[in-house]
Each structure stands twice: as structure tokens, then as C-alpha cells.
BASE-231788 format. One record per residue (C-alpha): residue number from 1; x, y, z. Coordinates in Angstrom, 1 decimal, padded with zeros to 4 digits, always signed. Layout:
BEGIN
+-----+--------+--------+--------+
!   n !      X !      Y !      Z !
+-----+--------+--------+--------+
! NUM !      X !      Y !      Z !
...
+-----+--------+--------+--------+
! end
This chain:
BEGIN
+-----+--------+--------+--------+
!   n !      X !      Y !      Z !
+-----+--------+--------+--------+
!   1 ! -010.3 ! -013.3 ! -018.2 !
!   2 ! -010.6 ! -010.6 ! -015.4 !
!   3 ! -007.7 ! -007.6 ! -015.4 !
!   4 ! -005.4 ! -007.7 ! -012.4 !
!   5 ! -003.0 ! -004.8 ! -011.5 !
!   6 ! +000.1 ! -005.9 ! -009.4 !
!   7 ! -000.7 ! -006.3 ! -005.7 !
!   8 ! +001.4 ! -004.1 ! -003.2 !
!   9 ! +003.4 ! -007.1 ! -001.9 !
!  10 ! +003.5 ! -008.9 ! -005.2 !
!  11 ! +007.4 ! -008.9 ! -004.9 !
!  12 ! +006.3 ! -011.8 ! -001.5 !
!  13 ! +005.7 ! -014.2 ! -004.1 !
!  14 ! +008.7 ! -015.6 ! -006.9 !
!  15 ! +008.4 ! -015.2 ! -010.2 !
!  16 ! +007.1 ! -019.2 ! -010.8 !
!  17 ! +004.3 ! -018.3 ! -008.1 !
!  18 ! +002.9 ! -015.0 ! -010.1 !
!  19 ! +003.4 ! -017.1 ! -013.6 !
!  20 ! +000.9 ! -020.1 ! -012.1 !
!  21 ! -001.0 ! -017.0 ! -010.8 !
!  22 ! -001.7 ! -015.6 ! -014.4 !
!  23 ! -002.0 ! -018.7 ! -016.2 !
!  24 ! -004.2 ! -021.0 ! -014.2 !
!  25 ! -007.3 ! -021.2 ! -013.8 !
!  26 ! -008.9 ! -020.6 ! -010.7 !
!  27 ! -012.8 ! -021.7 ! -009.8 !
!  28 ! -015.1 ! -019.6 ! -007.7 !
!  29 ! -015.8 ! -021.3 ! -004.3 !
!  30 ! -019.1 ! -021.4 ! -002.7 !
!  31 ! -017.0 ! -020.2 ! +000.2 !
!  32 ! -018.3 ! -016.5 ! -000.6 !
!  33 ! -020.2 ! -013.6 ! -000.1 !
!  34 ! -020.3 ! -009.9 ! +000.2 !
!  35 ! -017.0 ! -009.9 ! +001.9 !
!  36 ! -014.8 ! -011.8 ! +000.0 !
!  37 ! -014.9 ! -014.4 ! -003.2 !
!  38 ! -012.4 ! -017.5 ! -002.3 !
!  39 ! -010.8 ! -019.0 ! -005.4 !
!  40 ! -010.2 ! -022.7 ! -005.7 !
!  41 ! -007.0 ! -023.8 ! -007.9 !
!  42 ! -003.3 ! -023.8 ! -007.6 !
!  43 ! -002.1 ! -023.4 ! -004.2 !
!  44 ! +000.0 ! -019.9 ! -003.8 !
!  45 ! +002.8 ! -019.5 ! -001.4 !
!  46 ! +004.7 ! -016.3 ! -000.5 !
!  47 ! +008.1 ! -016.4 ! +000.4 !
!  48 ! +008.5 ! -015.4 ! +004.0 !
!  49 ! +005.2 ! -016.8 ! +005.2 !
!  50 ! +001.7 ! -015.1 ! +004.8 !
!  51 ! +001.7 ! -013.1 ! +007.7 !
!  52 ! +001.8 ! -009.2 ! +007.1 !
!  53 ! +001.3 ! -005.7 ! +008.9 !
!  54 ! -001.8 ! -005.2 ! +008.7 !
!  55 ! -002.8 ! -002.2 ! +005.6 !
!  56 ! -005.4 ! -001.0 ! +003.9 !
!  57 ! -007.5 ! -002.9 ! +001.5 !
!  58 ! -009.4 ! -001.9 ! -001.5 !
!  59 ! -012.6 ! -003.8 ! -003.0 !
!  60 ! -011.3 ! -006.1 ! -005.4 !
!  61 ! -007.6 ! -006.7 ! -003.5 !
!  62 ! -006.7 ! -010.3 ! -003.7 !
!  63 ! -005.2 ! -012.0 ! -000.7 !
!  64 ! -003.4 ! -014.8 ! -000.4 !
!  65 ! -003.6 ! -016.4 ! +003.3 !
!  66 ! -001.7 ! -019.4 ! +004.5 !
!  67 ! -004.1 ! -021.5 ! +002.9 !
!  68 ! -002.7 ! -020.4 ! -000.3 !
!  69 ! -006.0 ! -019.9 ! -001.3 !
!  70 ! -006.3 ! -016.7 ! -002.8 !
!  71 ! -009.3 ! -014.6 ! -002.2 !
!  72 ! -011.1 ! -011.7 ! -003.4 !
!  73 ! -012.3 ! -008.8 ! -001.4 !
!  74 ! -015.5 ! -007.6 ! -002.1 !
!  75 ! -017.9 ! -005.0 ! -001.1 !
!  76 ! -017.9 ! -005.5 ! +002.4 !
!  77 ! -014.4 ! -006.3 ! +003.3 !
!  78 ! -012.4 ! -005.3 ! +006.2 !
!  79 ! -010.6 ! -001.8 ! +005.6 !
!  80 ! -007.1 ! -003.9 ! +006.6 !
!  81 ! -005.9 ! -007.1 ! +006.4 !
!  82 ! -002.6 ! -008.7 ! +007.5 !
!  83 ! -001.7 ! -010.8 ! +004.5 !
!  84 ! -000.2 ! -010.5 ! +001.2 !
!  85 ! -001.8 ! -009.0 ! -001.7 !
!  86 ! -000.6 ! -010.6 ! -004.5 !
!  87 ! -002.5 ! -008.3 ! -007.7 !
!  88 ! -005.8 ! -006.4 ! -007.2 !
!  89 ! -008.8 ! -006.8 ! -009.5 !
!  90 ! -008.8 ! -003.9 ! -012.2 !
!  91 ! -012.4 ! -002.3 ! -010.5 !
!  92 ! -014.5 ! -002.9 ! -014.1 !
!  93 ! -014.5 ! -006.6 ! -013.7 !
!  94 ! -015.5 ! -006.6 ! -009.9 !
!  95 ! -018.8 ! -006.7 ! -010.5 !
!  96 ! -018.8 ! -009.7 ! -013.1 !
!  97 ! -017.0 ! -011.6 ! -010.7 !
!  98 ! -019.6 ! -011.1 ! -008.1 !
!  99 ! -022.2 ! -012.1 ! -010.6 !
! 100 ! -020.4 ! -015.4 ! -012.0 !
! 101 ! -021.8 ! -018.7 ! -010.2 !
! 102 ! -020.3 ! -020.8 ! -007.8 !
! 103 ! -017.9 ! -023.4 ! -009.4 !
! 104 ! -017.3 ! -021.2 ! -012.7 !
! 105 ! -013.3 ! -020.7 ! -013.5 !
! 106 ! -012.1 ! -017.6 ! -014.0 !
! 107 ! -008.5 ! -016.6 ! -015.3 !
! 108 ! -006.7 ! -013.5 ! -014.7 !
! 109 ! -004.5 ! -011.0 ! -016.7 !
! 110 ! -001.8 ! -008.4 ! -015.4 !
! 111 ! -002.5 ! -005.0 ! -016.9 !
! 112 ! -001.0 ! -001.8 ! -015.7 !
! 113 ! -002.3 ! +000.8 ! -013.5 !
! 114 ! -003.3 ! +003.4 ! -016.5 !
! 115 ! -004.9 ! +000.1 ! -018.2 !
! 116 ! -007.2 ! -000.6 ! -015.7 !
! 117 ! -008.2 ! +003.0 ! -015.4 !
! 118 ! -008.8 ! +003.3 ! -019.0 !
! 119 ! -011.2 ! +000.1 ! -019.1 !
! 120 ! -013.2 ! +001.9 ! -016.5 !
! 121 ! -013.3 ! +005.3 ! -018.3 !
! 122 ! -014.9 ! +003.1 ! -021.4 !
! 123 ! -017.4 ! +001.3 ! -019.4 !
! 124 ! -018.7 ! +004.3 ! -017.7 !
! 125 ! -019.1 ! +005.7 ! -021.2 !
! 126 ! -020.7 ! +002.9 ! -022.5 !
! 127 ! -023.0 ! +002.6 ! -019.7 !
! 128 ! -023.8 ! +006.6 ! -020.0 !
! 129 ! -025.2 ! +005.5 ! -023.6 !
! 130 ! -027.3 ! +002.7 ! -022.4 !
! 131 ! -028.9 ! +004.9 ! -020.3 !
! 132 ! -029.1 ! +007.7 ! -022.6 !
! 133 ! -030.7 ! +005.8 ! -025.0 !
! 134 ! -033.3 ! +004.6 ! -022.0 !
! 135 ! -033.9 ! +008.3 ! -021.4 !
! 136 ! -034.9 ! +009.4 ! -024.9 !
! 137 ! -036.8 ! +006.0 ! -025.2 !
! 138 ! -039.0 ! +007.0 ! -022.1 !
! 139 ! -042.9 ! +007.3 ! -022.0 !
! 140 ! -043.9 ! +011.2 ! -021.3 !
! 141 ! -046.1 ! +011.4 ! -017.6 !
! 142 ! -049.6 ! +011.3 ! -017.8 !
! 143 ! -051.9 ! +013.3 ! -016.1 !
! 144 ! -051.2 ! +012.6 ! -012.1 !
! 145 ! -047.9 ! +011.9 ! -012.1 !
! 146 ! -048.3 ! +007.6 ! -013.1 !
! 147 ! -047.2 ! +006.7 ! -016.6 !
+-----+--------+--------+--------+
! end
């Protein structure tokens, strides 16, 4: 289950449309790459079409086009995009997203603002002991600079 905070025009889509959203599940599509991550499953629709003024996006902001295919901005995305964003992917689980396979499902799970943040505070914290364990555990330089 990947964290999702609300998406700046989250009010686009009714409440039965943002319900499906959190409870189905959605499969990765091998429509994907650095840019964005399409997800395969219900179809979503916002009220008063798909078409927005352009704004900014943010890694992990999740789109929902005209398709109703909603899709997941990546690394490389555009810096704006003209259609609804219906949550945005709490930054901690971006990267297991990009590393799930092709065809996996994934589900998602609305968490506030100060939620997300805190789940990033602890990973970075618990990645600072990984590698500060590495560092102790490392073999002192020989002579010449090669280990």
C-alpha cells in the first residue's frame, strides 16, 4: 500500500470516484518510464472534464487524463501539466514504485501532509544507520590508496 496525500484538485473528482481511488487496486502498466508510471484499473472521471490550467507538478503527482487512466509522475516529468491531480504519492514510496515490475498491483492510502513528512524523516534515519553501520564495518586503506 503506497501513501497518498490529497491532490490539489482532488475536490474535481466525487466522493464515489476518490473511494474506488483508495480502495482498488491498480496494476503497473508497461506503459512507463522515467517520466511517468501509468496505472491500469478502475477507470477515474472528474467532474467537469480532465482539462485544467496548466500548474506545477511535483515527482510523484498523480494525474488523471481523459483516459481516466491515472498516472504517476516520475523523475523526469514535465514541470506543468494541464490535468487534474487527484492525490500525490507521499515522496518515501516513490522509489518502490519505480522499482515494482510491470503488471504488479499496487493500492494506495490517503495520509495527511504531516504523515507523509514524518515517513520520510524515519526513512532517512533509518537509511543514516545502514550506512553508518557500512562506515564503521569498512576495510582501513592500504598502502597506495587500493583496499
Amino acid at each position: 500500500t503506497l501513501r497518498v496525500v490529497p491532490g490539489p484538485q482532488d475536490d474535481r473528482f466525487g466522493t464515489e470516484v476518490l473511494r474506488l481511488f483508495l480502495s482498488a487496486p491498480f496494476a503497473l502498466s508497461s506503459a512507463r518510464d522515467r517520466m511517468a508510471q501509468v496505472l491500469d484499473g478502475p477507470v477515474l472521471t472528474a467532474g467537469g472534464g480532465h482539462d485544467i490550467v496548466s500548474d506545477g507538478t511535483c515527482a510523484g503527482s498523480i494525474q488523471v487524463p481523459a483516459s481516466g487512466r491515472p498516472l504517476v509522475l516520475m523523475a523526469e516529468r514535465q514541470t506543468t501539466g494541464g490535468y487534474p491531480k487527484i492525490a500525490t504519492l507521499a515522496s518515501v514510496d516513490l522509489p518502490g514504485l519505480a522499482q515494482r515490475p510491470t503488471g504488479r498491483h499496487v493500492r494506495f492510502r490517503a495520509v495527511s501532509q504531516a504523515e507523509a513528512e514524518d515517513a520520510l524523516i524515519v526513512a532517512r534515519a533509518e537509511l543514516g544507520h545502514c550506512l553508518d553501520a557500512l562506515e564503521e564495518k569498512r576495510l582501513p586503506r592500504a598502502k597506495g590508496g587500493m583496499r
